[in-house]
N, C-alpha and C positions, 0 to 999 in steps of 0.2 A: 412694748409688747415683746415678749420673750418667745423664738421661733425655734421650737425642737426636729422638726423635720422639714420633706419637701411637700408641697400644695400636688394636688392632683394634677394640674396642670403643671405644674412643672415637670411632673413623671410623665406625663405623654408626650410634653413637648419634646425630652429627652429622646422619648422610643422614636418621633417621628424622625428626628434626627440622625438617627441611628439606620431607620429603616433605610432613608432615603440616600446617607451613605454609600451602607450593603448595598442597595441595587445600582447605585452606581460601579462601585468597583467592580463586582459581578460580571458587570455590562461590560467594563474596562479588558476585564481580565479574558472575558471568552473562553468558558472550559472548554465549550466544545469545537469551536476553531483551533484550540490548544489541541487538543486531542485528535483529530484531523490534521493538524502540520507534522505531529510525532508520526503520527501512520501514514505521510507521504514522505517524510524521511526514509522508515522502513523501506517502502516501494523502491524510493528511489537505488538505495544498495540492494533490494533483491533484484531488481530488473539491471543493474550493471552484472551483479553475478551471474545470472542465468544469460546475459548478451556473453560474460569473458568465458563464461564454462563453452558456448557452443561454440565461438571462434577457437578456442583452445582445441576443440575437439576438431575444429575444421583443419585446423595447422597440423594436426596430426595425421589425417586420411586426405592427405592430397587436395585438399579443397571442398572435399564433398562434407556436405549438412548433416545432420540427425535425421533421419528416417523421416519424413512427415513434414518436414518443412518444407512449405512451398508458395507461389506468390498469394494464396488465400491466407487469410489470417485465421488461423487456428489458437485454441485455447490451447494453453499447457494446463495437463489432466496431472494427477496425485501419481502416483507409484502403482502400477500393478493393473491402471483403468484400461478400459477397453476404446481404443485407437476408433474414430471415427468420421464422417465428413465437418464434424466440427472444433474436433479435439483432437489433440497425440498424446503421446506416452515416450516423452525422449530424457528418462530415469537413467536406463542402461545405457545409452550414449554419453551423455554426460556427468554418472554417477562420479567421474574419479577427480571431474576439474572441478567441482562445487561443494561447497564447504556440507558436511553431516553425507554426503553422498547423495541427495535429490534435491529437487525444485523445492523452493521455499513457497510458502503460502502468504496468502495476503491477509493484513492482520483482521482485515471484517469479513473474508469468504468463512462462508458456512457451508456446512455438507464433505463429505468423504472423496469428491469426486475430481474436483478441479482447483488449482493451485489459485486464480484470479489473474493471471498472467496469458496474456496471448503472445505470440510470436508470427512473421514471417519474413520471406526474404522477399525484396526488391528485383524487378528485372536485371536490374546490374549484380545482383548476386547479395545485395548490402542486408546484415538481415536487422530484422527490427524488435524489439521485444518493448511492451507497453502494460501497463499497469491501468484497465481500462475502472476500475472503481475508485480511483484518486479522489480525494475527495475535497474542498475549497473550492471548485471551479479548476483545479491545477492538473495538468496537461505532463504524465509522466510516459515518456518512451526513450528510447536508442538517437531518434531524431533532435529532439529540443538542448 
């Protein structure tokens, strides 16, 4: 018997083959833990920048902080916001020591108003700057 192509079965057996692969590797690869380790890299260099910008600024004015720092932990708010009991505005302090001249944003905050970075300082003066939407479970601050 003379065989010119493939049997039906033989093409599905192929596709399952195939399917079963792809979802393995898929599963292998994790886009989206991929893409969650890239945006706590980010984190991780924005929150050293904005820790070296406000010690830079503290080495400058005798020891004293950015306006609004204090032992509560406040969010760092966008350029221009309106300073409050839960947020500051520490642009103009720190515009000269951080890279483009303001706080950097976090690469999943949404909205005009807050960078995704909080900051405070420690009784002993130690200040702390954290990246509270890290995402894998991973724990970004000045501490770790």
């Amino acid at each position: 018997m003379n065989r010119r192509g493939f049997t039906l079965l033989e093409i599905l057996l192929a596709i399952t083959l195939m399917g079963i692969l792809l979802v393995t590797v898929v599963r292998l690869v994790n886009p989206q833990k991929r893409f969650g380790d890239v945006n706590n890299l980010q984190r991780k260099s924005d929150v050293l920048s904005i820790y070296t910008a406000i010690n830079q600024y503290r080495e400058d004015n005798r020891g004293n902080l950015p306006a609004g720092i204090t032992t509560t932990v406040m969010s760092i708010c966008q350029p221009g916001c309106t300073p409050s009991t839960t947020q500051i505005d520490i642009t103009t302090e720190i515009s000269k020591y951080i890279r483009l001249g303001k706080p950097p944003i976090d690469p999943v905050q949404t909205g005009t108003v807050l960078t995704g970075y909080t900051v405070y300082a420690t009784e002993q003066g130690r200040v702390i700057v954290s990246a509270p939407l890290a995402e894998n479970g991973v724990t970004i601050n000045t501490i770790e």
